[in-house]
C-alpha positions as CSV (number, residue, x, y, z in Angstrom):
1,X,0.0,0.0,0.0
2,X,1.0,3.4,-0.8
3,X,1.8,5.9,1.5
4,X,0.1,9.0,1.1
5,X,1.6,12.4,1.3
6,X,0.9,14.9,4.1
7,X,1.6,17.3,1.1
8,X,-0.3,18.9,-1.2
9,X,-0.8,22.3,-3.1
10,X,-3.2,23.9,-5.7
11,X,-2.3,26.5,-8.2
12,X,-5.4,28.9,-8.6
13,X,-5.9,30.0,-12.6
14,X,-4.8,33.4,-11.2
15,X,-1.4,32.4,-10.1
16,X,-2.7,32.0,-6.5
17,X,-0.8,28.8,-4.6
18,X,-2.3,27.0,-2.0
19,X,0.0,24.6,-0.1
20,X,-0.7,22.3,3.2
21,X,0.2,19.8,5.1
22,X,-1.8,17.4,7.2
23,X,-0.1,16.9,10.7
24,X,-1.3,13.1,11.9
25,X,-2.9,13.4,16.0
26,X,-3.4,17.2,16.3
27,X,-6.4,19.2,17.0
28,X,-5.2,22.5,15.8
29,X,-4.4,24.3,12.7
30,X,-1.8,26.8,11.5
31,X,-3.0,29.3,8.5
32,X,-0.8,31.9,7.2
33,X,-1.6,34.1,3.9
34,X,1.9,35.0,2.7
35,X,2.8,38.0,0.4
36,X,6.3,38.3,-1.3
37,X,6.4,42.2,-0.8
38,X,8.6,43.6,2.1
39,X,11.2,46.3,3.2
40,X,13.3,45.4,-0.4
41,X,10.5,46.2,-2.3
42,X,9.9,49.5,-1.1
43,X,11.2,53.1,-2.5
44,X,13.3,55.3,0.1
45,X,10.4,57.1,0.5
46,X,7.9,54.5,0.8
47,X,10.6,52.9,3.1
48,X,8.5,51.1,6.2
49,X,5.1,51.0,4.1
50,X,4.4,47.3,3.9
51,X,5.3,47.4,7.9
52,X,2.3,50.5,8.3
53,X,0.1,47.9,6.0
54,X,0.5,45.2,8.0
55,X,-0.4,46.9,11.1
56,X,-3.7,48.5,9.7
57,X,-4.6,45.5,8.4
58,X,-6.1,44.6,12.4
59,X,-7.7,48.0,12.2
60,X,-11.2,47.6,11.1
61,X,-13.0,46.1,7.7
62,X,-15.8,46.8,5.8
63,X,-17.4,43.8,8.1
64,X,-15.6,44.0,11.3
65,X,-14.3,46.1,13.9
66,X,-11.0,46.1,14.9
67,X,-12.2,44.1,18.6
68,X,-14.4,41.7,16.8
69,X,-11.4,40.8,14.8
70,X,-9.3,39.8,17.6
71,X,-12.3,38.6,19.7
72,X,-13.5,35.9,17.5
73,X,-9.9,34.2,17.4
74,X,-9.2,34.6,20.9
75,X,-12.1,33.7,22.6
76,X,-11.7,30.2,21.0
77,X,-8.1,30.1,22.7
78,X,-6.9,30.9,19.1
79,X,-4.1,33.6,18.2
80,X,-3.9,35.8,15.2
81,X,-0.8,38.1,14.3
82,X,1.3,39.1,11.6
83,X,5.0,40.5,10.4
84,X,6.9,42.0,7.8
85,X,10.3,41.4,7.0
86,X,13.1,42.0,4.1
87,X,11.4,40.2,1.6
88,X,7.9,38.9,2.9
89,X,4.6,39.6,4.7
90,X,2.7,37.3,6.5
91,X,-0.5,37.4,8.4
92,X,-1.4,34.3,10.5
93,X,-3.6,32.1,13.0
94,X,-3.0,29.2,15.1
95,X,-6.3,27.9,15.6
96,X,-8.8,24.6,16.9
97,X,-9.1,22.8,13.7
98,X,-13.0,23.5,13.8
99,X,-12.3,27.4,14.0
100,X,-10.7,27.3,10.3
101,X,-13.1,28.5,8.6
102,X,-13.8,31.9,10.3
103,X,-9.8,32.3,10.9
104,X,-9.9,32.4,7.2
105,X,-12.6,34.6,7.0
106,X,-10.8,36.5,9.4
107,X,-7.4,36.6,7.1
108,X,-9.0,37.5,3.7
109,X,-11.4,40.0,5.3
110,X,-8.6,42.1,6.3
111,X,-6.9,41.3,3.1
112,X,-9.7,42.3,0.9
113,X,-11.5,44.8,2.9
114,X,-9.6,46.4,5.3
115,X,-10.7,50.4,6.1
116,X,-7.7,52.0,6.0
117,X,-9.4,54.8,7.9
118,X,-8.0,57.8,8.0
119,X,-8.3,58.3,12.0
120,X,-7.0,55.1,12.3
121,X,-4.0,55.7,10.7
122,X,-3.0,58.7,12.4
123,X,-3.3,56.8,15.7
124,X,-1.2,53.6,14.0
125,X,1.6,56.7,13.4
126,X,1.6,57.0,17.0
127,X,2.2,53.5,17.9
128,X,4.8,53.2,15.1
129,X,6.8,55.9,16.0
130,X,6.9,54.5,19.4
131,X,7.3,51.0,18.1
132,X,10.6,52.7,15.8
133,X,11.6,54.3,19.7
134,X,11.9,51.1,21.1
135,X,13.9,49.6,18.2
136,X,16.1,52.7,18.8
137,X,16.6,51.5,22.9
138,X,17.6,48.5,22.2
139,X,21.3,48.1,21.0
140,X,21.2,44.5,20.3
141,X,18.6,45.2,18.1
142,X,20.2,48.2,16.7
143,X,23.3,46.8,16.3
144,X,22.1,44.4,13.6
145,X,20.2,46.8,11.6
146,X,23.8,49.3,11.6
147,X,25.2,45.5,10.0
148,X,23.1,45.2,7.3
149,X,23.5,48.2,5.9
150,X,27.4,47.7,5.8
151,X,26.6,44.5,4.0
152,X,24.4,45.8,1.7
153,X,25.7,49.7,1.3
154,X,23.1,51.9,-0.5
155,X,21.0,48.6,-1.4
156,X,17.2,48.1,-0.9
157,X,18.2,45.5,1.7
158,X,19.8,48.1,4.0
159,X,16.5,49.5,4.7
160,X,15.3,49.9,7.9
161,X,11.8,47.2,8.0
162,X,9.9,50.0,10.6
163,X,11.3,52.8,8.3
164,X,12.3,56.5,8.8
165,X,9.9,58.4,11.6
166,X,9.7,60.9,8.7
167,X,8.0,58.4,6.1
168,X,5.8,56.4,9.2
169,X,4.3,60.4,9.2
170,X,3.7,61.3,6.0
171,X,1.6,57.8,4.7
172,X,-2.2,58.5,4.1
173,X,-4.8,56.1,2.7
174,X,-4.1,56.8,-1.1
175,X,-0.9,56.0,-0.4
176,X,-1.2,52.5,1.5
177,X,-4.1,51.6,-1.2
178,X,-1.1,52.4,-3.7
179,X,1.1,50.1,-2.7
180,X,-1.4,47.3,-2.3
181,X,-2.3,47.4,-5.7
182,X,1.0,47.6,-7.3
183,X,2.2,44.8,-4.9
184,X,-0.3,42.4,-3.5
185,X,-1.6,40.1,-6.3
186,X,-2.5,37.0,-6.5
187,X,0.5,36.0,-8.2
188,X,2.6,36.9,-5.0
189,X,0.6,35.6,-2.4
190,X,0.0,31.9,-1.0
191,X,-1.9,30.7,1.7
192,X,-0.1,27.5,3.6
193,X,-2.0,25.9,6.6
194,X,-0.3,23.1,8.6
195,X,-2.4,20.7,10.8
196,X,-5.5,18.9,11.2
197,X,-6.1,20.2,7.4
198,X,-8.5,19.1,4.7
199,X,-7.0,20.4,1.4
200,X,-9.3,20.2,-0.4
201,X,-11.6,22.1,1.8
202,X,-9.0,24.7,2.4
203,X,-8.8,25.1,-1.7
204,X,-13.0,26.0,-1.6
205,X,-12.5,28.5,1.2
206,X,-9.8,30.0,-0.6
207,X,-11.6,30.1,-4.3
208,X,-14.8,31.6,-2.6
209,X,-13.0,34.3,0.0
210,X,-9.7,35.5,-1.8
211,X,-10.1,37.5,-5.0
212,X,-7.3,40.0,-5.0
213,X,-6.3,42.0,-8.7
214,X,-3.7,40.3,-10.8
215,X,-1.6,43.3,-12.6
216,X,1.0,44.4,-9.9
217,X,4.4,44.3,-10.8
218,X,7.0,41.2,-10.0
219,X,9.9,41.9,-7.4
220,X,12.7,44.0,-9.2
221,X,15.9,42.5,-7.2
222,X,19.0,45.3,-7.6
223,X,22.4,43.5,-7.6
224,X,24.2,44.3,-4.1
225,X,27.8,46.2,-4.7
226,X,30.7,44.7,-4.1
227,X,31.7,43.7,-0.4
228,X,35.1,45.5,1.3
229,X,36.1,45.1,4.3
230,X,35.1,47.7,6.7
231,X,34.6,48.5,10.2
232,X,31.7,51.6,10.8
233,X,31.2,52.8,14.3
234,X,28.3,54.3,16.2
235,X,28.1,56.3,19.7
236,X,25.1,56.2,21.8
237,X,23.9,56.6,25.4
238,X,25.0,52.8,26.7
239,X,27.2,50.9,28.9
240,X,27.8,48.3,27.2
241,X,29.8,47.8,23.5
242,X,28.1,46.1,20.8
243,X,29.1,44.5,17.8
244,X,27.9,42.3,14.6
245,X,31.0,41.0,12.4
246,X,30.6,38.6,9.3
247,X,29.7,39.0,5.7
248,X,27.2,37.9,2.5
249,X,26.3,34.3,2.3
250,X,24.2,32.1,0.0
251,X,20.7,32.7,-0.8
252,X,18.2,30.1,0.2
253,X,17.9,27.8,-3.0
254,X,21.7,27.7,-2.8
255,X,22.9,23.3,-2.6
256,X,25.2,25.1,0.2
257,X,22.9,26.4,2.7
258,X,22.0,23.5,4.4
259,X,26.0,23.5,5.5
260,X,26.3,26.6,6.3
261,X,23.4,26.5,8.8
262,X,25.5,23.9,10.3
263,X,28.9,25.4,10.2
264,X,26.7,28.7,12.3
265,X,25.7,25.6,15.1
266,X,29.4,24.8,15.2
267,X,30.4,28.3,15.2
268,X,28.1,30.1,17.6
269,X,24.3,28.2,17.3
270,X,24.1,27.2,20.8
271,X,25.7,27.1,24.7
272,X,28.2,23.9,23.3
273,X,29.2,26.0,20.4
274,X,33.1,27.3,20.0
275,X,32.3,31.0,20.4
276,X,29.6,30.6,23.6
277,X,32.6,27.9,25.2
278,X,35.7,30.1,24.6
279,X,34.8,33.8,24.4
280,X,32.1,33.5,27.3
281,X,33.0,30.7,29.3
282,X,36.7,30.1,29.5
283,X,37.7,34.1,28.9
284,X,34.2,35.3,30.6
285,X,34.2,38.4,28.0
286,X,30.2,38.7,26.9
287,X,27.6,37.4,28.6
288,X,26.1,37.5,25.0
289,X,27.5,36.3,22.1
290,X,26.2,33.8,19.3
291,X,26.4,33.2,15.6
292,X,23.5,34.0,12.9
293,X,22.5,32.7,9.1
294,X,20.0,34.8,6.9
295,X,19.1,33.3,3.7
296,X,17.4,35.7,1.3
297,X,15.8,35.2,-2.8
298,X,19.6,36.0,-4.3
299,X,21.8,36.5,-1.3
300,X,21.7,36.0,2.3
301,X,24.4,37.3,5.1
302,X,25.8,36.0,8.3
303,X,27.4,37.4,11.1
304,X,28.6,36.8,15.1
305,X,27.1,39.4,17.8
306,X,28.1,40.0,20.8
307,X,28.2,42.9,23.8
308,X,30.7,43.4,26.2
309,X,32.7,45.9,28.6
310,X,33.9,48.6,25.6
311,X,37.6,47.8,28.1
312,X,37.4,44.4,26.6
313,X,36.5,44.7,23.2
314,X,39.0,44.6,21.2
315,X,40.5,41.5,22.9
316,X,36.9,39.6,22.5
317,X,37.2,40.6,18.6
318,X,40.5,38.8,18.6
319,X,39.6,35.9,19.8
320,X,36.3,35.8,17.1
321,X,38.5,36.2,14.7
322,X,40.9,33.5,16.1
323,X,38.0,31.4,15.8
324,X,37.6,31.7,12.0
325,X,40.5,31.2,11.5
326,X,40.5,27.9,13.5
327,X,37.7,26.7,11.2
328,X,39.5,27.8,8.3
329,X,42.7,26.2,9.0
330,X,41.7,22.8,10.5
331,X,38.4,20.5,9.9
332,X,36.6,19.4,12.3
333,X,36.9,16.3,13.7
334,X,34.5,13.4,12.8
335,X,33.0,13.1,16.4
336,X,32.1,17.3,16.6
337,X,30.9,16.6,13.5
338,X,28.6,14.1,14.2
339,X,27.0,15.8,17.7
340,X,26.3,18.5,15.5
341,X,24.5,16.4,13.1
342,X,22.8,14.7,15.7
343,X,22.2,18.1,17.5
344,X,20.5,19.7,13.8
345,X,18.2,16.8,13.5
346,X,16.7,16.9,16.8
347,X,16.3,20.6,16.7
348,X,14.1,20.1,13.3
349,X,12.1,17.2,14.9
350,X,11.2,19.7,17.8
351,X,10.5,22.5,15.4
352,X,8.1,20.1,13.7
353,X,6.2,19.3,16.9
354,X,4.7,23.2,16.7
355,X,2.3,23.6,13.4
356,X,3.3,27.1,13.4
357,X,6.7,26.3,12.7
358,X,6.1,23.8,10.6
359,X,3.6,26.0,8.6
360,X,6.1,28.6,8.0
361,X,8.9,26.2,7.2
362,X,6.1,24.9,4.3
363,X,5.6,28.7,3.0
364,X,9.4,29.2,3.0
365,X,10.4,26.1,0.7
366,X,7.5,26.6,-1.7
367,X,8.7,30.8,-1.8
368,X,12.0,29.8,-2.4
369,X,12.6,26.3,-3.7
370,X,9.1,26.1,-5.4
371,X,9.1,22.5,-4.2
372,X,8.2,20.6,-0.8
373,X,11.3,18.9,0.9
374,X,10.3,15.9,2.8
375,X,12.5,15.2,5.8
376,X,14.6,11.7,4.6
377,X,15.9,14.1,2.2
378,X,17.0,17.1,4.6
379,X,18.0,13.9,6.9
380,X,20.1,12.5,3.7
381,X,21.5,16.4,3.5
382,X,22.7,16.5,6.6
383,X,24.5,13.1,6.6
384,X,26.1,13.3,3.2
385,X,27.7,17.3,4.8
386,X,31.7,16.1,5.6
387,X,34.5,18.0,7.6
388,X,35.9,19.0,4.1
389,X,33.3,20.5,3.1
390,X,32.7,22.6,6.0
391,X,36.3,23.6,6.1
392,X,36.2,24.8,2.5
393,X,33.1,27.1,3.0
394,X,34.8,28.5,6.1
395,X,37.4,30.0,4.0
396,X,34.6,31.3,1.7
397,X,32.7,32.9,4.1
398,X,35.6,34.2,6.4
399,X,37.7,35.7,3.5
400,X,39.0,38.4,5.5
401,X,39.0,40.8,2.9
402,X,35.0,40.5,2.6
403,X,34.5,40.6,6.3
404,X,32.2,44.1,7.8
405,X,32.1,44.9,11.2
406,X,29.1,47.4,12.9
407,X,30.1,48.3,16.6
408,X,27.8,50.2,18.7
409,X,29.2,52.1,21.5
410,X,29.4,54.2,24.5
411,X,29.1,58.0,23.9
412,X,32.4,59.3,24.5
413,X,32.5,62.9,26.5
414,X,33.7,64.8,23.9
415,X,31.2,63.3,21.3
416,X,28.0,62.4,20.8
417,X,28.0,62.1,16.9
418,X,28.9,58.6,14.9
419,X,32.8,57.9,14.7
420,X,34.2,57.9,11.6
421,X,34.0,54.6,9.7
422,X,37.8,53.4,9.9
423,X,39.7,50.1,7.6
């Protein structure tokens, strides 16, 4: 007897996609509509417009207030949110598998229908701006922002996803309904549910309750100039010193990112990893530091953060560095190796267990790889990845010469303004 896939998905005539997957001995039910618009996408001064849009989306429709919307997914224990990043929007539920229906009611209502009223928008300004204040308190969220935009000089991707205060305050409704109509088609959205999920139920729901216009534009993708290494400074009002060093990676389609995600466990994905064991627990010089991958359409980026005593700095830089070098110079061994291994299974079976996760990883492979990746073959991925191989993309990826380095610091006394970016 055959085994029948969990997976299936439906292409609408309009271009819409439609992708789930049937979770065996849940009761519950993860539904996202996914747009590929986001921060990349926008203009410098549209810059944080698909951010604005995805807030006023939970502001009121033609049909529903902005309490009812949140009151008929909560009062069945359900939750309903949304976010915008570099490249994507996404508005979701995590619902009872009964309350599927309504949730996506819920989702193409506010799709379809949303107010956009004036007042309300004015009052969204308000919590933006305060949302961008926050951002601008937090140095370990700063920090990384300051990064990307020395990885991606005077690209779209170095764009701020909360935008400029200036823009947040000068958006009306003409302008939101602009954008949506020259970037939210049916061609560049999906809906992807994970769960106890009927597809072919979810397919009716969707061909009855999202009709969206076909004729915006595809995403334009500028090429990114070419990476020099660079350090860029940046004074502000805190104690502590702050920095994100690394460089561009792979983009997600790439046969190599899969290795690279382990390589970042090795490196700094965890409390076992070299950077966590030698910067913070044998030389106790950050009490945070840890190791990122971002895979993007074309490109992606990665990079090691970590705060400390400004004293101490440039001695915990060193020893990052030292460990680059050590991955660079020497493969690991086979027994590293293999925890790691062992250790990047068992954190995808986990992730699995939660059909939010597991519904976003679904939208992320069909947005990017077009395809559905069962998990023998990420298992066969991860076992066929060799010390060789890990060594040889660690002198890829740590090329000193391509290396960028953001540090956020204590305002001096004789300065408040940015230092001077320096080689």
């Amino acid at each position: 007897m055959t085994k029948q896939s969990p997976y299936h998905k439906t292409t609408l005539p309009g271009g819409l996609r439609i992708v789930s997957e049937k979770v065996p001995g849940v009761r519950s039910a993860a539904l996202g509509i996914w747009v590929t618009v986001g921060s990349r996408h926008e203009t410098a001064t549209d810059n944080g417009i698909s951010h604005f849009i995805e807030h006023m989306a939970f502001k009121g429709t033609t049909a529903r207030s902005a309490l009812d919307i949140a009151k008929t997914i909560e009062r069945g224990g359900g939750y309903i949110n949304a976010f915008t990043g570099k490249e994507l929007t996404c508005f979701y539920v995590h619902v009872l598998d009964e309350q599927l229906p309504v949730a996506f009611d819920i989702l193409s209502d506010i799709l379809r229908n949303s107010v956009h009223d004036p007042l309300e928008i004015e009052k969204e300004k308000l919590v933006i701006l305060d949302e961008i204040r926050d951002h601008e308190d937090m140095p370990d969220d700063l920090i990384h922002e300051y990064f990307v935009r020395e990885v991606f000089p005077a690209h779209p991707l170095a764009r701020p996803i909360l935008g400029p205060p200036e823009n947040v305050k000068s958006f009306t409704r003409d302008i939101l309904k602009g954008f949506i109509r020259e970037h939210y088609s049916n061609k560049r959205m999906l809906v992807v549910a994970a769960g106890n999920v009927n597809h072919g139920k979810l397919v009716k729901m969707v061909e009855r309750g999202l009709e969206v216009p076909s004729k915006s534009k595809a995403p334009v993708l500028e090429k990114a100039l070419p990476l020099r290494r660079t350090t860029k400074r940046y004074q502000k009002a805190i104690q502590q010193a702050h920095m994100v060093i690394g460089a561009r990676s792979v983009p997600y389609s790439s046969k190599d990112r899969l290795a690279i995600a382990m390589l970042n466990t090795v490196l700094g994905g965890g409390m076992s990893s070299r950077l966590f064991q030698n910067i913070r627990e044998k030389h106790g010089l950050a009490y945070a530091i840890y190791s990122f991958s971002e895979a993007l359409t074309d490109t992606g980026y990665w990079g090691v953060y970590l705060a400390t005593d400004p004293a101490r700095l440039s001695k915990a830089q060193k020893l990052v560095r030292k460990e680059f070098e050590a991955l660079k110079e020497r493969p690991i061994d086979k027994t590293e190796l293999e925890e790691v291994k062992t250790q990047f299974k068992g954190s995808l079976a986990l992730g699995l267990e939660n059909v939010s996760s597991r519904m976003m990883r679904l939208a992320r492979m069909e947005i990017y790889l077009k395809r559905y990746v069962p998990l023998d073959e990420i298992s066969e991925l991860i076992d066929s990845v060799t010390p060789a191989r890990l060594q040889k993309l660690a002198n890829q990826l740590f090329d000193s010469e391509s290396l960028v380095a953001a540090i956020l610091e204590p305002e001096s006394k004789k300065t408040a303004k940015p230092a001077q970016q320096i080689a």
